[in-house]
N, C-alpha and C positions, 0 to 999 in steps of 0.2 A: 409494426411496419413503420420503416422511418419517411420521414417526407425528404424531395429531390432536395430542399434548401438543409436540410439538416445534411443528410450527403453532400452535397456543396464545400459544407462547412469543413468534412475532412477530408478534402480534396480528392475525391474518388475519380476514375477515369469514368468520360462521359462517352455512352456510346450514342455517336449521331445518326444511325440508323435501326436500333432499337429505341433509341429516345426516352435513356435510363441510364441511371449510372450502374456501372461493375461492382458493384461488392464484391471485398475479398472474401475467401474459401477459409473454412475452419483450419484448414493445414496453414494457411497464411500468418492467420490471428494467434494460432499457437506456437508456431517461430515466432513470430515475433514479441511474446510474453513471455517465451520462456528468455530469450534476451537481456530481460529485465532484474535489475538487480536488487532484491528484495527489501533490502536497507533504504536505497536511495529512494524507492519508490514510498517508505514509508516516512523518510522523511519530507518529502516532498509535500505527502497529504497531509501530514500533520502543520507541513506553514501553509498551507491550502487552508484548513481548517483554522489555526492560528489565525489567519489572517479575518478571517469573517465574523471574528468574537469580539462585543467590542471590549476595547483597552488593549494594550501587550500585554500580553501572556509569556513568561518565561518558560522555557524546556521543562518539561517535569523531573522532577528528582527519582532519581535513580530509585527501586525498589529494594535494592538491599546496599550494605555497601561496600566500596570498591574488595575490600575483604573477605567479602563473604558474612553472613552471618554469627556473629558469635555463639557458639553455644555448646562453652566449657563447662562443665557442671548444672548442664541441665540433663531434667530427667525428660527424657520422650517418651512418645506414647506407650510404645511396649514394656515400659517399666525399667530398662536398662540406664545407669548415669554413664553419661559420655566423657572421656576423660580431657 
């Protein structure tokens, strides 16, 4: 359960005769995450996280490259050479 000041903080509507704030509905939370653009959102946390390490940190390098993989005459697992 979150405290009034943490709701505060993301601006919830306040109800003055309950004397609480409205939390949104799971149907609310889910419009508006599916909204969300998976890319942006991970680059987002990654300069979120960037940011907390000390020194700059460069983007990481790509996992393979822009090409693809090379792997002209290699033999893979099932024993076959690729051509």
């Amino acid at each position: 359960m979150s405290r009034p000041g943490e709701q505060a903080a993301f601006d919830l509507p306040y109800h003055p005769l309950l004397g609480r704030y409205r939390v949104p509905s799971e149907k609310t939370l889910r419009s508006v995450l599916e909204r969300l653009d998976p890319a942006e959102l991970s680059a987002a946390w990654f300069a979120y996280l960037t940011s907390l390490l000390p020194g700059a940190l460069a983007a990481p390098a790509p996992l393979m490259p822009a090409g693809g993989p090379e792997l002209t005459g290699v033999v893979v697992a099932v024993g076959r050479l690729l051509p």
